[in-house]
N, C-alpha and C positions, 0 to 999 in steps of 0.2 A: 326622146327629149328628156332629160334630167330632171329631176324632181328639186323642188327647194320646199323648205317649212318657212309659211308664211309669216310673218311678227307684223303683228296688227294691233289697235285701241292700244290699252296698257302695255302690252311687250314690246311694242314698240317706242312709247313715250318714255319706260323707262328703263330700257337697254343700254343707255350712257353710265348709269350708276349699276346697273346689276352686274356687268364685266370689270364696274372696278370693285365691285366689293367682293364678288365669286371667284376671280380668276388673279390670285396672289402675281405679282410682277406684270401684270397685265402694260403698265406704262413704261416697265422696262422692257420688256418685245419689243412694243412699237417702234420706241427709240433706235431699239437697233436697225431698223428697217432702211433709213436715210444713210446709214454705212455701209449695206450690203447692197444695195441700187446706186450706189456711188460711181458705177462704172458706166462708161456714154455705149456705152452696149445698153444701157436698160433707160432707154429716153422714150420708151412708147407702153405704160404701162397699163395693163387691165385689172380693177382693184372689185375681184368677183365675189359677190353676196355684200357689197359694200355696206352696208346698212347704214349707221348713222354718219359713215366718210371718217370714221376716228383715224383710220390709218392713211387715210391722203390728206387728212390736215397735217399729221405729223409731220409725212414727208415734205408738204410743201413749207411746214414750218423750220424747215431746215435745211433748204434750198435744192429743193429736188427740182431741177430746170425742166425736166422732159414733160409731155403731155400725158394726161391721165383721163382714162375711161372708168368709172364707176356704176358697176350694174349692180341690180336688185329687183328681185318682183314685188316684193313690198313698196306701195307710195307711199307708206306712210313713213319708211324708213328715207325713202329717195328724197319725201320732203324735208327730212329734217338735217338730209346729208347737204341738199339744197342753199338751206339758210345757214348751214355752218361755215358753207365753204363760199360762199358768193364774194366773197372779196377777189376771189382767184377765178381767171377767165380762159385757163386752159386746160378745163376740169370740164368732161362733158358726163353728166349724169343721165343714164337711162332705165328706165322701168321692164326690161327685159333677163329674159334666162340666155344663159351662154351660148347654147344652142341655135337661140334665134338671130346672133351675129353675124356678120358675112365671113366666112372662111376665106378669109385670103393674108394672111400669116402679116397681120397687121401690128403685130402687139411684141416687143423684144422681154416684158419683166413681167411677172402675175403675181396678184395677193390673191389668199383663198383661208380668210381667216374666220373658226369656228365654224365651217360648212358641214365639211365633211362626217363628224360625227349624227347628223340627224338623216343620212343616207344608209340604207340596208345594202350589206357586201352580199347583194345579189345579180349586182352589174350596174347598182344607179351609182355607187362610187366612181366603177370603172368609166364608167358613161361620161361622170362629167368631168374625171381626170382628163379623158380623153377628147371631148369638148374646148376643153381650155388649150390641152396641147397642141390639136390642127391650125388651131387660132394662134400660136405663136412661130416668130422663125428660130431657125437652128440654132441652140447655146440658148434662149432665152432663161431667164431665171425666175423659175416660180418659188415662193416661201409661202407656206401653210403653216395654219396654228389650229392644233383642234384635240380632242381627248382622245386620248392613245394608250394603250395598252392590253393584258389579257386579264381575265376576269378577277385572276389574284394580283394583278400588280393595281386594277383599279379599285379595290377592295383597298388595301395598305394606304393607296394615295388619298383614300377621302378621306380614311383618318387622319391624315397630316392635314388635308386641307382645310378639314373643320374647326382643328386648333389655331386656322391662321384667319377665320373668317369675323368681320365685325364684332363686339361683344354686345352690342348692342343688338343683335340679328334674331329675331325669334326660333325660337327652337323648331316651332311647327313649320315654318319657312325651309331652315333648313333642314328638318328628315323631310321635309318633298321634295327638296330640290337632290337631295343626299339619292333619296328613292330612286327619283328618274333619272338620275347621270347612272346608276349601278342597274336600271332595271330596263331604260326603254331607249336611252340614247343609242346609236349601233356603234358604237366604240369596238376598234381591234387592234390586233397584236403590233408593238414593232417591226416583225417581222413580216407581216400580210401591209404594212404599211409600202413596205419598200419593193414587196413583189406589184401592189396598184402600179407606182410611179413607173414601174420600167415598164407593166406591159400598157401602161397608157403612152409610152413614149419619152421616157424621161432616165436620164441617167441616174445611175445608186441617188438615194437620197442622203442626207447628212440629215441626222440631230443637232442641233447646233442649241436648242432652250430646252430647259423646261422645268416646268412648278407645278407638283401635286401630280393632277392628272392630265396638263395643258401640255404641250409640248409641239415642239419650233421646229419644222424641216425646211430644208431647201434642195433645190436640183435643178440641172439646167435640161432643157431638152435636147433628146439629141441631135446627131448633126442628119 
């Protein structure tokens, strides 16, 4: 079974503002989302570690017609993805890990945004690449967004990133937050990126974003 880091009390209440003040272009990703699921191939989608639903309100605010699944082991995150989205009644939100889904290739699109990096590349990456992947059919299109790099390229990225961060952001805030992205997150290479996706099941991946340390992939599974 897959491992997730839970966001509970405070992490959770204020995880809406922390991804936009941490993560520079944060609202330009999402945007992209509604253009690249544009295709009636991706009308069944799985929106994995969904936490507050930011990226299935996008899409639906931009006319994503297909149905969407929204998982998270967090309630506290499911409740809040709940009350954002409740205008919309073909959004089904559950309190579960991927794992505990039924395997029957239910799902054609997957998000899997900011997961990945809080997994050790000692098979819980692979574990829940591959999780996701038996759960989709063949060509389905997964896009991931998570911290990417090798020790020197995320080194360089936090200095850009902290020249882009709030002025207003306390200092001691950010060397903690600076600390744990460089010291305890499991962040890896480009290159270890692209060998996860193929042996969980997934074609080359594409770079297609990225800001600072945050960067955009996508891949279809294969056939």
């Amino acid at each position: 079974m897959e491992k997730f880091e839970l966001f509970e009390n405070e992490r959770a209440t204020a995880y809406d503002s922390f991804v936009k003040n941490w993560i520079p272009n944060y609202g330009t990703f999402l945007n992209m989302l509604p253009h690249l699921f544009n295709d009636t191939r991706n009308d069944k989608l799985l929106a994995v570690g969904c936490g507050t639903g930011n990226e299935i309100l996008v899409l639906k605010k931009n006319g994503y017609s297909g149905s969407i699944m929204g998982i998270d082991p967090s309630p506290e995150m499911i409740a809040q993805a709940t009350d954002k989205l409740k205008e919309y009644s073909d959004i089904v939100l559950k309190e579960v890990l991927v794992s505990q889904l039924t395997i029957d290739h239910q799902f054609n699109a997957a998000t899997l945004i900011l997961i990945l990096h809080f997994l050790k590349d000692d098979g819980e990456k692979l574990d829940l690449l591959r999780d996701i992947s038996i759960r989709l059919e063949p060509k389905a299109l997964l896009i991931m967004l998570d911290i990417t790099g090798n020790e020197k390229e995320i080194k360089k990225n936090l200095e850009i990133l902290r020249k882009l961060l709030p002025e207003d952001m306390g200092q001691d805030e950010i060397s903690k937050r600076m600390d744990r992205i460089y010291h305890e997150l499991q962040h890896v290479s480009e290159e270890r990126i692209i060998e996860l996706f193929i042996e969980a099941g997934f074609e080359e991946p594409t770079k297609f974003f990225q800001s600072t340390v945050y960067m955009g992939w996508m891949a279809r599974k294969k056939d």
